[in-house]
C-alpha positions in Angstrom: 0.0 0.0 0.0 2.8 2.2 0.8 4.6 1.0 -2.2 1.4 2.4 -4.3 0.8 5.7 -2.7 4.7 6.6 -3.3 4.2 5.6 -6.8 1.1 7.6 -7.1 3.0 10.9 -5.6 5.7 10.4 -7.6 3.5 10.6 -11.1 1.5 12.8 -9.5 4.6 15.6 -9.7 5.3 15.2 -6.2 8.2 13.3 -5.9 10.0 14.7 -2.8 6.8 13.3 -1.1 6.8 10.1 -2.9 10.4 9.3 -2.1 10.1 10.0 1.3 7.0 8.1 1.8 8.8 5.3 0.4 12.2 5.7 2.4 9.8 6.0 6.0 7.8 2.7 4.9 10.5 0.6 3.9 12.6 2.2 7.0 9.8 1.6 9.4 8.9 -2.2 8.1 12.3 -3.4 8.0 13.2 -1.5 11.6 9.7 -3.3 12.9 10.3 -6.6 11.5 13.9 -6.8 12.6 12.8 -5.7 16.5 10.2 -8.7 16.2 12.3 -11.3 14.8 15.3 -10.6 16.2 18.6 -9.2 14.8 20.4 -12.5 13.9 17.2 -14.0 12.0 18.2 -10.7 9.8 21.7 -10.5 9.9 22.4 -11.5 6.1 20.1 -8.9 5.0 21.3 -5.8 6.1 22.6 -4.9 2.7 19.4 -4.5 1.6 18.4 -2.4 4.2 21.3 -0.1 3.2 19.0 1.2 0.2 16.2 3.2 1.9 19.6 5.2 3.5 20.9 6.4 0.1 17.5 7.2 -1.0 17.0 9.4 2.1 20.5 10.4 1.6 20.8 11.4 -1.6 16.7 12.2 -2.8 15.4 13.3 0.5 17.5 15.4 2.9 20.3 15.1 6.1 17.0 15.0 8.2 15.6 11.6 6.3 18.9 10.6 6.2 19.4 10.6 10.0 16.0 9.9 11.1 16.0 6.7 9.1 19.4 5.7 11.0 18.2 6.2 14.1 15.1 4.3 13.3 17.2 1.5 12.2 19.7 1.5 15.4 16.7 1.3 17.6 15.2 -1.9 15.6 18.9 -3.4 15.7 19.2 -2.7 19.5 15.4 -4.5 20.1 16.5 -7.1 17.7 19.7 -7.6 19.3 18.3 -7.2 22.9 15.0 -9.8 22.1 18.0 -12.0 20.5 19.8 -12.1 23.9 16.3 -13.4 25.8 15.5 -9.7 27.2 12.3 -9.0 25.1 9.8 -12.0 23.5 12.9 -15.1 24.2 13.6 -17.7 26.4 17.0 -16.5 27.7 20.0 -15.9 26.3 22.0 -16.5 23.6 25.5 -17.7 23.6 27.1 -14.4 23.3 28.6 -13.3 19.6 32.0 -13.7 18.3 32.5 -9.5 16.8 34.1 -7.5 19.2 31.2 -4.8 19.4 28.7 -7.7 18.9 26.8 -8.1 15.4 24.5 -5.7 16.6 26.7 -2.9 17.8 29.0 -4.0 14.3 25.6 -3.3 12.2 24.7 -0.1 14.1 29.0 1.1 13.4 28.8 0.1 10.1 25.2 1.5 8.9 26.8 4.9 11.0 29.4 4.9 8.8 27.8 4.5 5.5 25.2 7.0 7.0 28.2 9.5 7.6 29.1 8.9 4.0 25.9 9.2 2.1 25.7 12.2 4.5 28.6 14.2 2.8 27.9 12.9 -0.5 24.2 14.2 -0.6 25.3 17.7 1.3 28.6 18.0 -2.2 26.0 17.1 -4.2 23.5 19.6 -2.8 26.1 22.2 -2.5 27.4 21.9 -5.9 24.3 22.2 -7.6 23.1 25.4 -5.2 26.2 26.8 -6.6 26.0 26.1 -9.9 22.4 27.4 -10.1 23.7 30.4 -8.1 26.9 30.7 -11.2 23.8 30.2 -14.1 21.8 33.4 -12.1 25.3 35.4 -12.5 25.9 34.4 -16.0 22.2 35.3 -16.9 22.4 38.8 -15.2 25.9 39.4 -17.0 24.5 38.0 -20.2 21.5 40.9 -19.8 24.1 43.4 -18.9 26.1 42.5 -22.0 22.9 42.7 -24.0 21.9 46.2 -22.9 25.4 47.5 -23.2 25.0 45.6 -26.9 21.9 47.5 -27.8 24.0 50.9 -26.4 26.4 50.1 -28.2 24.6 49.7 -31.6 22.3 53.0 -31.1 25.8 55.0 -30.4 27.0 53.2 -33.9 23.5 53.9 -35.8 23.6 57.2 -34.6 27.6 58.2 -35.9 26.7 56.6 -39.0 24.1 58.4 -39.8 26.0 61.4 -38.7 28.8 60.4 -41.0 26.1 60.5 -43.9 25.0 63.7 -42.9 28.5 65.1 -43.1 29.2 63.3 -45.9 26.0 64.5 -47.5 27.1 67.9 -46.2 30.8 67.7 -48.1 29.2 67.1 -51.2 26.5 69.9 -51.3 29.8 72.0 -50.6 31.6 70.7 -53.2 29.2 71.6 -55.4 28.5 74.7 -54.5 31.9 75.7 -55.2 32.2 74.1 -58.5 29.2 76.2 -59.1 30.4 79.4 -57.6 33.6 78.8 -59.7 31.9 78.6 -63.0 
């Protein structure tokens, strides 16, 4: 259902709502289902988990971004604490073999590509601010250029027909004095 709302926003013209839609679904069903079913029943899927973060990342915002992290270290941490027999087990389990624990190695790593699609999405978004801010530049310099252009022309349309004039002037005096002479 999500899935089809999204879609619909996104042909709709509203894709910033779309894609977010999406990214909160998909961050809030696999967040959900890893906190009920525990974080090692998901541990070999955490790749695919990695996608709603570079969508939030890179099509959404630093807030999306971050939000969707945090919603995925607190489905990790119920997953990993329900794994241990604190929430829905029957005790705990032997303990893992990673030195900060799977969980605390999925929440590190997921940080770290967080941190990472972080500064990508902020180049990204700063690079195209400025370039949008170099286009306004070249735009008002392009007008500026124009009207000193046009100036330009009127000033050249204006001593030409000046020189004309004068011209026109030489001639009627050149013939007045051929005239006068005869």
């Amino acid at each position: 259902v999500i899935l089809a709302v999204a879609f619909f926003l996104v042909r709709g013209g509203r894709f910033q709502a779309g894609v977010a839609l999406f990214v909160s679904g998909a961050v809030l069903l696999s967040a959900v289902g890893v906190a009920l079913t525990g974080f090692a029943a998901n541990a070999r899927n955490l790749t695919e988990l990695t996608m709603p973060l570079a969508l939030a990342a890179l099509l959404v915002g630093r807030r999306a971004l971050w939000t969707a992290m945090a919603a995925y270290a607190v489905g990790f941490a119920v997953g990993g604490w329900r794994d241990a027999g604190h929430l829905w087990s029957t005790g705990p389990h032997a303990p893992p073999t990673l030195p900060f624990g799977a969980v605390g190695t999925a929440i590190i790593g997921f940080t770290v590509v967080s941190i990472v699609l972080d500064r990508v999405g902020l180049s990204l978004r700063e690079g195209f601010d400025l370039a949008l801010a170099r286009q306004r530049e070249l735009e008002k310099a392009s007008e500026e250029l124009a009207t000193a252009n046009a100036a330009l022309e009127d000033e050249m349309a204006r001593r030409q027909a000046a020189e004309a004039q004068l011209i026109a002037a030489q001639k009627m005096e050149a013939v007045a004095r051929l005239s006068g002479g005869v």
